[in-house]
N, CA, C and O atoms as a printed pandas DataFrame, in Angstrom:
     atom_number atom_name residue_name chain_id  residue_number  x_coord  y_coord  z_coord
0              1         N          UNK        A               1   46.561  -51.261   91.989
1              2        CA          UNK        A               1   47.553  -50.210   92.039
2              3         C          UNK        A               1   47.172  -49.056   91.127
3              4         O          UNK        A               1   46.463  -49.191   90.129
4              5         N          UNK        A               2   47.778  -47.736   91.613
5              6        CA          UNK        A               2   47.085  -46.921   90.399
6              7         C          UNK        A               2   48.767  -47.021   89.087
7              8         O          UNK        A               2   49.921  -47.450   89.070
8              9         N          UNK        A               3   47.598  -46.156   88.056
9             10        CA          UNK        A               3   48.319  -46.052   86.894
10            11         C          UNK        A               3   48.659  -44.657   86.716
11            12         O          UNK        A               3   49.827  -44.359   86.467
12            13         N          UNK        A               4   47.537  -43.550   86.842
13            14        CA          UNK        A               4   47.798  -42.369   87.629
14            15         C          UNK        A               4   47.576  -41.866   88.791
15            16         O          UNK        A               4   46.493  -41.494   89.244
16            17         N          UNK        A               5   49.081  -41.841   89.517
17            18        CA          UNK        A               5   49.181  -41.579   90.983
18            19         C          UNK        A               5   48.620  -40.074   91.392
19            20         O          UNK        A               5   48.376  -39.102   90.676
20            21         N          UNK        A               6   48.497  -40.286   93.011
21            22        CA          UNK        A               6   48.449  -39.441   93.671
22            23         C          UNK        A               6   48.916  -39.329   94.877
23            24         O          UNK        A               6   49.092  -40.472   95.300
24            25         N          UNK        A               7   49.345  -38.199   96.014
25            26        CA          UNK        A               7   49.605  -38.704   97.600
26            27         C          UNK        A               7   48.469  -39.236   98.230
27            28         O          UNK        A               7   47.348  -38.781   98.455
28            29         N          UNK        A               8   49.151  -40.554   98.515
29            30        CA          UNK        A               8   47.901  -41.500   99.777
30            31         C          UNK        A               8   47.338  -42.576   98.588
31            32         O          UNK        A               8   46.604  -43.416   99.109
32            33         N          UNK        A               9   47.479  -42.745   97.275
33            34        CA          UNK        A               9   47.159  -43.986   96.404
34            35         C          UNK        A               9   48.042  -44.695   96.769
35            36         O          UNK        A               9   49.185  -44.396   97.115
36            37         N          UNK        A              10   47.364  -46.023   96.682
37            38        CA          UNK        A              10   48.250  -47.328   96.856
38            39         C          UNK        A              10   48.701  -47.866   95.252
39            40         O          UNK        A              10   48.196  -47.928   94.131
40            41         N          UNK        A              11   50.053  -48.220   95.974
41            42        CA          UNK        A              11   50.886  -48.600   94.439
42            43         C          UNK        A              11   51.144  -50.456   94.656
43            44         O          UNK        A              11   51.443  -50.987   95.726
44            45         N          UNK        A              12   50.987  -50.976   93.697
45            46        CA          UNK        A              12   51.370  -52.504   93.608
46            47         C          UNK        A              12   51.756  -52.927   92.066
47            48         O          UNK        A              12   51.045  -52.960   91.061
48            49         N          UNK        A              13   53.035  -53.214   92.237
49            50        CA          UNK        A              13   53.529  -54.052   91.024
50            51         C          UNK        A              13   54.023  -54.906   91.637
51            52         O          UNK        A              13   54.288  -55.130   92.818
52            53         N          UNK        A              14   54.233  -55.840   89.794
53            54        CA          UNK        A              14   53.951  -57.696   90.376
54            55         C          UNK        A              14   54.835  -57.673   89.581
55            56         O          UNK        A              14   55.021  -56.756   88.781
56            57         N          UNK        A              15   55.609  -58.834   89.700
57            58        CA          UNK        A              15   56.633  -59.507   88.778
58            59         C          UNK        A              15   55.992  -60.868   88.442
59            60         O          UNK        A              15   55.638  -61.501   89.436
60            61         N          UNK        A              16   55.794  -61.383   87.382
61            62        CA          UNK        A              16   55.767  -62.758   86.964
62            63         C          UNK        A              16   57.115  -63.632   86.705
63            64         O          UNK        A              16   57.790  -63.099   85.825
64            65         N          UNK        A              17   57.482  -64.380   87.028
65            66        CA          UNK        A              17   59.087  -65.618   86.659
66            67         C          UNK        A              17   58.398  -66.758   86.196
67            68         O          UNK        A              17   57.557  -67.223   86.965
68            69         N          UNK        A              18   58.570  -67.307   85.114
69            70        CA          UNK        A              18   58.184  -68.386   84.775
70            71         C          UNK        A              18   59.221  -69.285   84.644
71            72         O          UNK        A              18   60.140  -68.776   84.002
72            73         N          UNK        A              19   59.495  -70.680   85.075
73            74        CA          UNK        A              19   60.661  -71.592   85.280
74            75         C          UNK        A              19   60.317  -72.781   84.339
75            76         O          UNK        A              19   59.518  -73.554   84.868
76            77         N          UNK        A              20   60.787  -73.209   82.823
77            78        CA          UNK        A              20   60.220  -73.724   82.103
78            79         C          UNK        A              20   60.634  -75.086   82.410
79            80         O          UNK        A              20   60.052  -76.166   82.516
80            81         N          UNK        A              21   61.667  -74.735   82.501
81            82        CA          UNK        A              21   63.440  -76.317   83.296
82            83         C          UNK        A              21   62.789  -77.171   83.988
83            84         O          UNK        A              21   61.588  -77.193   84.260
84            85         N          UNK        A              22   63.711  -77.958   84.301
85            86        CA          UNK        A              22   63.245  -79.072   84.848
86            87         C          UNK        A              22   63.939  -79.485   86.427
87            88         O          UNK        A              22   63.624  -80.407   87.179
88            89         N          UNK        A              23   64.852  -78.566   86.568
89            90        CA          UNK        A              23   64.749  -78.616   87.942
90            91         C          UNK        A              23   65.061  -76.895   88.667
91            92         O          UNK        A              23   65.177  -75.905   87.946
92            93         N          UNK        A              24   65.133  -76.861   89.843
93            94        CA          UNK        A              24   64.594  -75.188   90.415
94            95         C          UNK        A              24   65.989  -74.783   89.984
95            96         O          UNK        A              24   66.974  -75.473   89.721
96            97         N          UNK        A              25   65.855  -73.848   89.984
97            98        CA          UNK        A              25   66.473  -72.195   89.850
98            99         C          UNK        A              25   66.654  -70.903   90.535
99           100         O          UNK        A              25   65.758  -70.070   90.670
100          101         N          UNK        A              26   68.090  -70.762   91.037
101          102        CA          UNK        A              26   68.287  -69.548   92.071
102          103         C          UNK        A              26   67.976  -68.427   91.162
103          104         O          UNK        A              26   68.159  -68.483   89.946
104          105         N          UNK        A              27   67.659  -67.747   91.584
105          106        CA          UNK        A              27   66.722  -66.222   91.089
106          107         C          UNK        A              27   67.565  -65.072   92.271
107          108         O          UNK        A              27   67.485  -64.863   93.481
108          109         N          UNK        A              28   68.421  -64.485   91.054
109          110        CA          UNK        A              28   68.818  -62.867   91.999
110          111         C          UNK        A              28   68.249  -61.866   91.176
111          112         O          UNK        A              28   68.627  -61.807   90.006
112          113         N          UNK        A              29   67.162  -60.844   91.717
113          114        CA          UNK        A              29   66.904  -60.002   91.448
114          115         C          UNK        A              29   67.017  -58.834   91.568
115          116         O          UNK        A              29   66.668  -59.183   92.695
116          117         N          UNK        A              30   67.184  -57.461   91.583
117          118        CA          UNK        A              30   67.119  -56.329   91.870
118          119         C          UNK        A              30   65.654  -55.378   91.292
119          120         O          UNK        A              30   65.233  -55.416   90.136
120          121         N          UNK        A              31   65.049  -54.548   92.438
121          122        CA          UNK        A              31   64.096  -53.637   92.236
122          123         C          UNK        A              31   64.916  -52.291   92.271
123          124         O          UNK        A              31   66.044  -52.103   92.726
124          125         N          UNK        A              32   63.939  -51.291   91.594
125          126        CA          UNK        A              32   64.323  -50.013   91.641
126          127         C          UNK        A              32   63.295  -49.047   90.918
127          128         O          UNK        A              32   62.247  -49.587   90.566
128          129         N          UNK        A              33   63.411  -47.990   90.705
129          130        CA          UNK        A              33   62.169  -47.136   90.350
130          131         C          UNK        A              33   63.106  -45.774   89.320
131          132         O          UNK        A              33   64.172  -45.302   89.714
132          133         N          UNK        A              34   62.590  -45.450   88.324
133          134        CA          UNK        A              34   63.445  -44.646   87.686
134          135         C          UNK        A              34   62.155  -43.664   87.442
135          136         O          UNK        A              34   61.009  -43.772   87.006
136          137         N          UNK        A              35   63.179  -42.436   88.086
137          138        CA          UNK        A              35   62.479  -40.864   88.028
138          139         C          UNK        A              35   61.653  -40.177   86.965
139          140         O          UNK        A              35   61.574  -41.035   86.086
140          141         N          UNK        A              36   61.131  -39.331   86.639
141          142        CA          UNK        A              36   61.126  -38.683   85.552
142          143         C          UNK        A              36   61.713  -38.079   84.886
143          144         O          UNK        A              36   61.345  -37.776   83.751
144          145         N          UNK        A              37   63.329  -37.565   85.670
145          146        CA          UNK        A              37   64.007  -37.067   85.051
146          147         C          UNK        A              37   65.561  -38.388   84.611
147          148         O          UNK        A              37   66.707  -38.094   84.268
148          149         N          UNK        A              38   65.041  -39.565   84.782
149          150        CA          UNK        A              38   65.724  -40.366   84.317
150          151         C          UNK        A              38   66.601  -41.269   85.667
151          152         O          UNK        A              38   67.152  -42.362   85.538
152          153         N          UNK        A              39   66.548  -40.740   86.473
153          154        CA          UNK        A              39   67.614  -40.972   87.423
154          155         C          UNK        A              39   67.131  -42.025   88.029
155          156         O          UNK        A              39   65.919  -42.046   88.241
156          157         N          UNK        A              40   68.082  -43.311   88.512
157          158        CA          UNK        A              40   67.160  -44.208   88.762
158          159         C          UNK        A              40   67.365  -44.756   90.199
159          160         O          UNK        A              40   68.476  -44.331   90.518
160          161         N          UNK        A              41   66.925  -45.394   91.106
161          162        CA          UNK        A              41   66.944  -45.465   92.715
162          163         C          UNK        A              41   66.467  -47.084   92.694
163          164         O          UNK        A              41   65.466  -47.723   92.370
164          165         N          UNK        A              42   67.657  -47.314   93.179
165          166        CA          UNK        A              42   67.806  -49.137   93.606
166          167         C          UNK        A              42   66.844  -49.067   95.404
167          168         O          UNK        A              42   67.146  -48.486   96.446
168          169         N          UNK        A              43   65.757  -49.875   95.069
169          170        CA          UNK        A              43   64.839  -50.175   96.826
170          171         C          UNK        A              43   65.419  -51.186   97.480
171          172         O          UNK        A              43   64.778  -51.906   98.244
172          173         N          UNK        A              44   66.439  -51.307   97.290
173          174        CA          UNK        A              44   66.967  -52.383   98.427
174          175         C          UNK        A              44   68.475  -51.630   98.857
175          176         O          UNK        A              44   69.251  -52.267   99.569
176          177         N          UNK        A              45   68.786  -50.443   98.450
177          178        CA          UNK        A              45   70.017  -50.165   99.045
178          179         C          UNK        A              45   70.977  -49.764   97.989
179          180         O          UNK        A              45   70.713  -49.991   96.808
180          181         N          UNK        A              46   72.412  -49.001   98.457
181          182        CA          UNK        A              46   72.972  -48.102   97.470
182          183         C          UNK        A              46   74.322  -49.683   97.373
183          184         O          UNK        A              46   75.088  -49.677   96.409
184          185         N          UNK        A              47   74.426  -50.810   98.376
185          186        CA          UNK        A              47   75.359  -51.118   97.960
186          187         C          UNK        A              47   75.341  -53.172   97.951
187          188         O          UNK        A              47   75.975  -53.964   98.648
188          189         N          UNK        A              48   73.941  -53.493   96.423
189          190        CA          UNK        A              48   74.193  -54.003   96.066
190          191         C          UNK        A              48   73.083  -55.602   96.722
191          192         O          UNK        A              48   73.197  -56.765   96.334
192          193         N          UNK        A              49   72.010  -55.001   97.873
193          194        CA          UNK        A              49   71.254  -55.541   98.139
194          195         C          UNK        A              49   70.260  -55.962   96.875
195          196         O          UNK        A              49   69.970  -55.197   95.956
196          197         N          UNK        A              50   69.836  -57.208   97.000
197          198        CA          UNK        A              50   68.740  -57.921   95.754
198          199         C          UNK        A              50   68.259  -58.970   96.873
199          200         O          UNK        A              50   68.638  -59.397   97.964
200          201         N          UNK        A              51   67.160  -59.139   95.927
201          202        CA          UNK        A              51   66.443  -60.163   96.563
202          203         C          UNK        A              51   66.580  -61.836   96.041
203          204         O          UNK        A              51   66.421  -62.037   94.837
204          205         N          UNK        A              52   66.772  -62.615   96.633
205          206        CA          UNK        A              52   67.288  -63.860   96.385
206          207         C          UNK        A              52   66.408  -64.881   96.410
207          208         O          UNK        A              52   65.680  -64.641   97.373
208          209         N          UNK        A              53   65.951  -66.204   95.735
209          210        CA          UNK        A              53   65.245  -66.797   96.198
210          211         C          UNK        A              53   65.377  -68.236   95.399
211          212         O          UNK        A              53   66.452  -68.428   94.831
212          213         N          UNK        A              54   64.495  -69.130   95.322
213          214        CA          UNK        A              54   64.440  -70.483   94.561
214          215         C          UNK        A              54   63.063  -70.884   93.745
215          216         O          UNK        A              54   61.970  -71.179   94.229
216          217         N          UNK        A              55   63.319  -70.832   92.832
217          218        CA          UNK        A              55   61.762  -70.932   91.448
218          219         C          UNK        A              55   61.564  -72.369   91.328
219          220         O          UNK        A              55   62.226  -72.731   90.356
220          221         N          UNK        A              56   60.949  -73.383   91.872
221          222        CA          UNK        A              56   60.718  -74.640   91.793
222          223         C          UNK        A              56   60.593  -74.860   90.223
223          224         O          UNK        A              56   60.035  -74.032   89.504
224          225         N          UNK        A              57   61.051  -75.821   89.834
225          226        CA          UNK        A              57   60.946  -76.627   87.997
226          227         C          UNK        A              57   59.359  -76.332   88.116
227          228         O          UNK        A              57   58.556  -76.502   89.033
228          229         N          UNK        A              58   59.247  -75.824   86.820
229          230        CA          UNK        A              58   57.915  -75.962   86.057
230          231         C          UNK        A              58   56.954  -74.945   86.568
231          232         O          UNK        A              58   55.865  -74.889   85.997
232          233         N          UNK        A              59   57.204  -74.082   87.619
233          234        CA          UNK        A              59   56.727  -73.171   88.513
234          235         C          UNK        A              59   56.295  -72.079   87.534
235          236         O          UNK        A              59   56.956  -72.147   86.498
236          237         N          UNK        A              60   55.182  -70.865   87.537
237          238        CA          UNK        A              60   55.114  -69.996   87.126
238          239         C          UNK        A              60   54.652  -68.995   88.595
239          240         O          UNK        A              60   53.496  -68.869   88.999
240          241         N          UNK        A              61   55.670  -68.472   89.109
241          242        CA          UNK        A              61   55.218  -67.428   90.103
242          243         C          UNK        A              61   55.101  -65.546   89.902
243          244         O          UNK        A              61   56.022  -64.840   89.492
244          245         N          UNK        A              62   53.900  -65.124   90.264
245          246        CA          UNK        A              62   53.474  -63.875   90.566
246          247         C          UNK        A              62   53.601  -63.748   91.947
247          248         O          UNK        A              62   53.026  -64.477   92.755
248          249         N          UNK        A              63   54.770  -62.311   92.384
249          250        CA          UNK        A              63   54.500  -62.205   93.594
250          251         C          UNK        A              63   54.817  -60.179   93.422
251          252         O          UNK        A              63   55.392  -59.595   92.504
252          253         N          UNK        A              64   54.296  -59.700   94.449
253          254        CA          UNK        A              64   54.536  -58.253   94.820
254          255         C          UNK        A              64   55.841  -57.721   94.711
255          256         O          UNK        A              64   56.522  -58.352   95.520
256          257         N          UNK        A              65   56.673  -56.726   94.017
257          258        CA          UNK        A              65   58.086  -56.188   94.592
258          259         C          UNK        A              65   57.774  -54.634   94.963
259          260         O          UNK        A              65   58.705  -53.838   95.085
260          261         N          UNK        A              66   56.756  -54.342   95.093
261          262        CA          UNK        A              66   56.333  -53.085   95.263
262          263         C          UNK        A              66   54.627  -52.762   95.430
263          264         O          UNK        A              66   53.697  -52.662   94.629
264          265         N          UNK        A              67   54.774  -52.653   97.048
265          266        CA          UNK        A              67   53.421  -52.193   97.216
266          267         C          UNK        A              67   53.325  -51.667   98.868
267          268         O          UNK        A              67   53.332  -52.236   99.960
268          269         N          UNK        A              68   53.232  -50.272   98.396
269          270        CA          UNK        A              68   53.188  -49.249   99.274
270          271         C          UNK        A              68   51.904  -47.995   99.124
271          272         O          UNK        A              68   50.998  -48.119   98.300
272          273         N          UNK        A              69   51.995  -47.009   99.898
273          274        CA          UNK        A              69   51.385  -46.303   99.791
274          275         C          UNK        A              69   51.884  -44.958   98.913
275          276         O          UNK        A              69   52.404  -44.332   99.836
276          277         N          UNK        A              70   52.013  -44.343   98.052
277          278        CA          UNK        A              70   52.575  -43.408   97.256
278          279         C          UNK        A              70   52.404  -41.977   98.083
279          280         O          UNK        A              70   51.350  -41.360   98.236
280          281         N          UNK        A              71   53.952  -41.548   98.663
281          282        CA          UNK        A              71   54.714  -40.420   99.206
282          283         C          UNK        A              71   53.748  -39.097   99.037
283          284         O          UNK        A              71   52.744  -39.248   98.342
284          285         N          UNK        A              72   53.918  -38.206   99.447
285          286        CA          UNK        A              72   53.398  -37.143   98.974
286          287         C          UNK        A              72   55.030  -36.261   98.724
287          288         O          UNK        A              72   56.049  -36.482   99.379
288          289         N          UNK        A              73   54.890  -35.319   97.676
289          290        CA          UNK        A              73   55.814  -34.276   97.452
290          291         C          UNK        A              73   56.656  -35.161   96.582
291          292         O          UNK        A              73   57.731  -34.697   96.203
292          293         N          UNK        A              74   56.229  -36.676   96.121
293          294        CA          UNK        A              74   57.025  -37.115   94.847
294          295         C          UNK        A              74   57.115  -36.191   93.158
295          296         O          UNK        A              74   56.116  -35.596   92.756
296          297         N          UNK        A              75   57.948  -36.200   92.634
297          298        CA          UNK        A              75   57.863  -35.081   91.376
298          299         C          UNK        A              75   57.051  -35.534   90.330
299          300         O          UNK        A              75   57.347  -36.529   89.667
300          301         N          UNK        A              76   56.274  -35.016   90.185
301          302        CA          UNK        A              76   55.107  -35.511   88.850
302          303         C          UNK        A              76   56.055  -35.550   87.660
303          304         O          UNK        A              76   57.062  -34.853   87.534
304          305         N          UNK        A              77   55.474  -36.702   86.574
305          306        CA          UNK        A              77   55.590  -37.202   85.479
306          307         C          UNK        A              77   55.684  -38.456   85.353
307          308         O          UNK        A              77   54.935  -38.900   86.224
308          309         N          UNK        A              78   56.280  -39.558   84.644
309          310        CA          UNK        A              78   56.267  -40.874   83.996
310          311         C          UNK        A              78   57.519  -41.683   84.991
311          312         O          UNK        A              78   58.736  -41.748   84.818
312          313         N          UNK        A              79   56.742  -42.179   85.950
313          314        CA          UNK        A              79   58.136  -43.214   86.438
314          315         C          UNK        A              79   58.118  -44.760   86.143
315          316         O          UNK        A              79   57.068  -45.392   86.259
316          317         N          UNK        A              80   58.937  -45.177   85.877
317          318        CA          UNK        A              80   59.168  -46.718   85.478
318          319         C          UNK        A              80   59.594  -47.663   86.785
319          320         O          UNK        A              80   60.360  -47.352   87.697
320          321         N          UNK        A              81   59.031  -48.628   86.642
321          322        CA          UNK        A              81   59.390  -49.405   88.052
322          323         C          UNK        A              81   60.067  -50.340   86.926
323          324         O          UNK        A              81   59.583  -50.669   85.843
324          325         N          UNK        A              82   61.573  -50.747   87.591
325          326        CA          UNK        A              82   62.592  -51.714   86.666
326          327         C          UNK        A              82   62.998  -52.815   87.926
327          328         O          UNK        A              82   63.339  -52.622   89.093
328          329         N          UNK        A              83   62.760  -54.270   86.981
329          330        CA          UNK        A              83   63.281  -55.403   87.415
330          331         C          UNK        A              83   64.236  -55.752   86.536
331          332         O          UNK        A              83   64.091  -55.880   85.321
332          333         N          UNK        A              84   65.519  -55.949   87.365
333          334        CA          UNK        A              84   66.860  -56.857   86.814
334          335         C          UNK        A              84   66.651  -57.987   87.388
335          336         O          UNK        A              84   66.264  -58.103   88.551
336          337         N          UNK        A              85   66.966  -59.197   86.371
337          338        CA          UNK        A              85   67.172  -60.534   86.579
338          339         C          UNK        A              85   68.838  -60.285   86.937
339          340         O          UNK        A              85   69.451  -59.463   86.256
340          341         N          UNK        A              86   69.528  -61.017   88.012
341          342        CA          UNK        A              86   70.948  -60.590   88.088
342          343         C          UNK        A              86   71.379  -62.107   87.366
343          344         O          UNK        A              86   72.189  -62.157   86.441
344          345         N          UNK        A              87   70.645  -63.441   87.991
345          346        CA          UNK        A              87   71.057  -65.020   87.623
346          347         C          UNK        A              87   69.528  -65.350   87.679
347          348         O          UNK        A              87   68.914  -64.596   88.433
348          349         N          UNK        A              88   68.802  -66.267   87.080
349          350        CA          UNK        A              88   69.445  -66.435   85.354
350          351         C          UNK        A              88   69.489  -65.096   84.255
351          352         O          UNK        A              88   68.925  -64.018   84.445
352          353         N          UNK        A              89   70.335  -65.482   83.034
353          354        CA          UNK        A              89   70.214  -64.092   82.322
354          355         C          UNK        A              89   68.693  -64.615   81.689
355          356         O          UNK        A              89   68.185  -65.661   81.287
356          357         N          UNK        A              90   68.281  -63.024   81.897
357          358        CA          UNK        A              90   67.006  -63.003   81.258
358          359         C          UNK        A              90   66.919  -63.418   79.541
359          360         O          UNK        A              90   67.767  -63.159   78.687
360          361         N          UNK        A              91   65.611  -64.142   79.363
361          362        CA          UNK        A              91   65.334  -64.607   78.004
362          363         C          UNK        A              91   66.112  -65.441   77.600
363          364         O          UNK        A              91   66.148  -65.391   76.371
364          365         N          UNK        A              92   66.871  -66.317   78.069
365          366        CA          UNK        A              92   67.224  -67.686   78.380
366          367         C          UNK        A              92   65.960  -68.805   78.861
367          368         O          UNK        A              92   65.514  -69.843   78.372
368          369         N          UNK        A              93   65.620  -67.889   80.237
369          370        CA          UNK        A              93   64.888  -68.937   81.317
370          371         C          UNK        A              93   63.338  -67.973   81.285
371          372         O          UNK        A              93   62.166  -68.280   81.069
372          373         N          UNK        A              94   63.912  -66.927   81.555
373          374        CA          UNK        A              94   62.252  -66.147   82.723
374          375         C          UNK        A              94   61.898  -64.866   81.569
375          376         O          UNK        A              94   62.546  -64.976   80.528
376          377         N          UNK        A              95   61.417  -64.262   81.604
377          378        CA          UNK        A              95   60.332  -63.072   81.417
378          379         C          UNK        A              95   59.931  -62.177   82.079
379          380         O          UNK        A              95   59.396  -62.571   83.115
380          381         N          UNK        A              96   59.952  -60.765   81.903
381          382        CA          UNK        A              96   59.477  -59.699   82.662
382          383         C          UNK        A              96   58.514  -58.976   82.044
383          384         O          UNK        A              96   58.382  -59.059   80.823
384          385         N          UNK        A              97   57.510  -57.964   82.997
385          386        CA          UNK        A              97   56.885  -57.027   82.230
386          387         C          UNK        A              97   57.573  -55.955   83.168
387          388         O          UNK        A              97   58.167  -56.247   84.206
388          389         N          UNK        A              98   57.401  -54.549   82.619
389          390        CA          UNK        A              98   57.665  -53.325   82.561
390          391         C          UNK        A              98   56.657  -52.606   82.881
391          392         O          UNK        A              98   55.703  -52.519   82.108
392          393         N          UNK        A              99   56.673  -52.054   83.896
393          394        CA          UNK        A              99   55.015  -50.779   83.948
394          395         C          UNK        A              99   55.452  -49.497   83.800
395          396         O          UNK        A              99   56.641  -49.273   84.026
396          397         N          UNK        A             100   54.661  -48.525   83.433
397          398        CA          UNK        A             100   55.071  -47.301   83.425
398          399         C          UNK        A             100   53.891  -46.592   84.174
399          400         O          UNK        A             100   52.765  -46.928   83.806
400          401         N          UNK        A             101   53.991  -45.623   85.210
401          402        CA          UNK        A             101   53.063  -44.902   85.791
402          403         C          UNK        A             101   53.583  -43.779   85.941
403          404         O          UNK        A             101   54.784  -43.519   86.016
404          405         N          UNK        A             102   52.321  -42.779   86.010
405          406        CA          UNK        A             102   52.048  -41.664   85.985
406          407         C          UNK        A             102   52.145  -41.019   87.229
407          408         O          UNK        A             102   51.002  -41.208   87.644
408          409         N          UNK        A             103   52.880  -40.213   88.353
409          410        CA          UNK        A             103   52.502  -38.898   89.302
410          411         C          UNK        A             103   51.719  -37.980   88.710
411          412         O          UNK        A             103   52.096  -37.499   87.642
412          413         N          UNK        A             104   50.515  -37.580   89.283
413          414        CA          UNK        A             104   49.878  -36.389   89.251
414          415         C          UNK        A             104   50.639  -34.809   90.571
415          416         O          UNK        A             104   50.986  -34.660   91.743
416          417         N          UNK        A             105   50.526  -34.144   89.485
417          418        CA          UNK        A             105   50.913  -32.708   90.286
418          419         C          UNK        A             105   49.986  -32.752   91.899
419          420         O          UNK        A             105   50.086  -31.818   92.694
């Protein structure tokens, strides 16, 4: 994925969940992407779509929540791609990383 974008670069971020427990775990998540000017845009919808799933005990999964081709006429500067854990609360159970990337003019 790039780190500094352009129109027509391919973008890919990964989420890691690690499930330390001993038996599986429903996982509600939400994706979204926050602007440069702060404003932030939920990718599954304005009313409340997440993605749902089941983390087998002892599991450590990497999978894609974002990987597309990057828009043209997006506004240059620093956008953040943000994962909410909705269930479990985070740092209880699981772990996230945070990316920050760059639009080029």
């Amino acid at each position: 994925g790039c780190l500094h974008c352009h129109a027509g670069d391919h973008l890919i971020a990964q989420v890691t969940l690690r499930n330390p427990g001993a038996t599986a775990t429903p996982v509600e998540m939400k994706v979204g992407l926050r602007l440069p000017d702060g404003t932030s845009v939920s990718l599954f919808g304005p009313n409340g779509q997440h993605i749902v799933f089941s983390l087998p005990a002892g599991a450590e999964s990497t999978f894609p929540v974002l990987n597309f081709t990057w828009p043209a006429g997006a506004p240059p500067g620093a956008w953040r791609v943000e994962g909410t854990l909705l269930e479990p609360s985070l740092g209880k159970t699981f772990s996230r990383d945070v990316r920050l990337f760059e639009v080029e003019p």
